[in-house]
N, C-alpha and C positions, 0 to 999 in steps of 0.2 A: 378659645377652643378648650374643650374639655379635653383633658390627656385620656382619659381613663376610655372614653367610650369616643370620642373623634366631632364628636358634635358641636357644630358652631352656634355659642352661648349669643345671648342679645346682647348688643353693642352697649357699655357702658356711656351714660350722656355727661357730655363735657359741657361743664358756663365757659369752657374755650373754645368751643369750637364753632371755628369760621365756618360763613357760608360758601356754596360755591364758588359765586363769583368773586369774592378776595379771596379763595386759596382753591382752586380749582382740584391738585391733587395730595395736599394736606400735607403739603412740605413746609410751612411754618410751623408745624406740630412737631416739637422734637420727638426720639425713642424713649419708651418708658424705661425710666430708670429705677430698680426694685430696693431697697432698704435693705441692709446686711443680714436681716431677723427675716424677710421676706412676706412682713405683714401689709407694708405699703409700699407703694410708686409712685413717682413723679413722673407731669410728664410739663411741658413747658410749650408757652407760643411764643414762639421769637419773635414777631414782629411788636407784640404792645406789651412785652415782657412781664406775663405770670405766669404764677407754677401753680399746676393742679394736681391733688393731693388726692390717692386712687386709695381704699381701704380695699386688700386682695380679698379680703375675708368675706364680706357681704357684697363686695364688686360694686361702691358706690363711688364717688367725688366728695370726702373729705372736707375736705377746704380749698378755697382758692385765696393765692396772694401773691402780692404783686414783688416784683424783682424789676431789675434793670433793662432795659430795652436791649436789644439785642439777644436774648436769653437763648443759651446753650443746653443743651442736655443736662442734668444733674449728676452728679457724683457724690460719693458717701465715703465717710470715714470707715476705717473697717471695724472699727467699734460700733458701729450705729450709732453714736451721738448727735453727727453732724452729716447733714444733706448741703450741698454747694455747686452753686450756680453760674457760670462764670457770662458775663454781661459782654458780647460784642462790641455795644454801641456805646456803651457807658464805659467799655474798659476798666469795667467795676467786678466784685465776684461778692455774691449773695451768701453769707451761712445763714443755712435755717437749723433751727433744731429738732432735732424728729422726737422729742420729748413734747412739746405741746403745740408745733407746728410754727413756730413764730420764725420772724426774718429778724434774727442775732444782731447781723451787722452787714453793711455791706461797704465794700473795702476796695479802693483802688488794686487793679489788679492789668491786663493785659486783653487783648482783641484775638479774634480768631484761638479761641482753647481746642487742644487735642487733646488734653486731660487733666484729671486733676485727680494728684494721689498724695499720699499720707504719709509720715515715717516719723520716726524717734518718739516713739509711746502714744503715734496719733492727736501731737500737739504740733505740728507742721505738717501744713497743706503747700503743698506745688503742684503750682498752675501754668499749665507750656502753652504756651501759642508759636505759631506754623504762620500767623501772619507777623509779629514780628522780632519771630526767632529769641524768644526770650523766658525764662521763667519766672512768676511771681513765686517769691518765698510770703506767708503768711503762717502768725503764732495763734492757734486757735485758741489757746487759756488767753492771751493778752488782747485779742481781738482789732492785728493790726498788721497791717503788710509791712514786713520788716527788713524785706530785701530784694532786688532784682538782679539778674544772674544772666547774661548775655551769651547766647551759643553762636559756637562755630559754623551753624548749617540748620536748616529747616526742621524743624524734629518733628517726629511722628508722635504716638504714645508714647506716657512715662507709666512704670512701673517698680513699685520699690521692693526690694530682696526679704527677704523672712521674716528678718526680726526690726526693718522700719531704720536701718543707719545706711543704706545706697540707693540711690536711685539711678535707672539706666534709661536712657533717652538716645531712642536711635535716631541721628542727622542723617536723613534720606539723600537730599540733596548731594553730599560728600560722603555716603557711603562706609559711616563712620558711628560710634556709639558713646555718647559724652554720660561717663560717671559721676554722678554728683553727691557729694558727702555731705549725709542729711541735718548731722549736729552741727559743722561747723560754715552748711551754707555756701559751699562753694564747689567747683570741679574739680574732681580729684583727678579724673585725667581724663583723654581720650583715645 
């Protein structure tokens, strides 16, 4: 949609996109996720796990490439360095780099993501999964999951404080919000 005048632009063509009949109302198409600069977007099919690579500028498809089966929404570092994917069915998590579009590494990681956020100068990624209750810590300069971190209760969204050393993780379940302290990788409390 055009913001300025309301008008509905032509449909950008996806090499993901399913026909009717295997996705009849386009829920294996995750939400496009925009790039911290806001020049590109991702958007992902979870069932045969690729990501498709939208340029906002000319409103074309980029690139496509392939990720983990299961494939999640994407998330961004808030530097824009790094686009990441976190894998369902792989229980793996994709970094791509939004520097020349390539898949970095992809890295044991957890099922079911509710997010995935950044902290301590945007060199640690945390990955929460709601299915099972846990968070992957991953070192984005070392390119390696370096820790898992077991919560109290089901968590929603994570979101990290200003300057990237807390992360806060509300456990819906228990009605509770598990702090997690981003240098040394652990709960600071609940």
């Amino acid at each position: 949609v055009d913001t300025g005048s309301g008008a509905v632009l032509d449909p950008i063509q996806l090499s993901l996109h399913m026909d009717a009949e295997h996705d009849p109302d386009g829920s294996e198409l995750s939400a496009l996720t925009r790039t911290p600069n806001g020049l590109y977007g991702l958007v992902t099919l979870n069932t045969d796990g690729f990501v498709s690579v939208i340029n906002m500028r000319n409103w074309s498809e980029t690139k496509v490439m392939r990720v983990g089966k299961g494939a999640s929404r994407a998330y961004g570092t808030a530097d824009g360095v790094f686009m990441m994917v976190g894998n369902d069915d792989d229980r793996s998590v994709s970094i791509i780099s939004s520097e020349n579009w390539q898949n970095e590494a992809t890295l044991p990681g957890v099922a079911g993501v509710t997010s995935i956020s950044t902290g301590f100068f945007e060199r640690l990624a945390y990955v929460v999964s709601n299915a099972q209750n846990k968070v992957a810590i991953i070192d984005l300069e070392k390119m390696e999951t370096v820790k898992f971190i077991d919560l109290p209760g089901g968590p929603g969204e994570a979101v990290s404080d200003a300057d990237g050393k807390k992360m806060y993780v509300a456990l819906r379940d228990t009605n509770e919000l598990a702090v997690i302290d981003v240098y040394n990788q652990k709960i600071h409390k609940i």
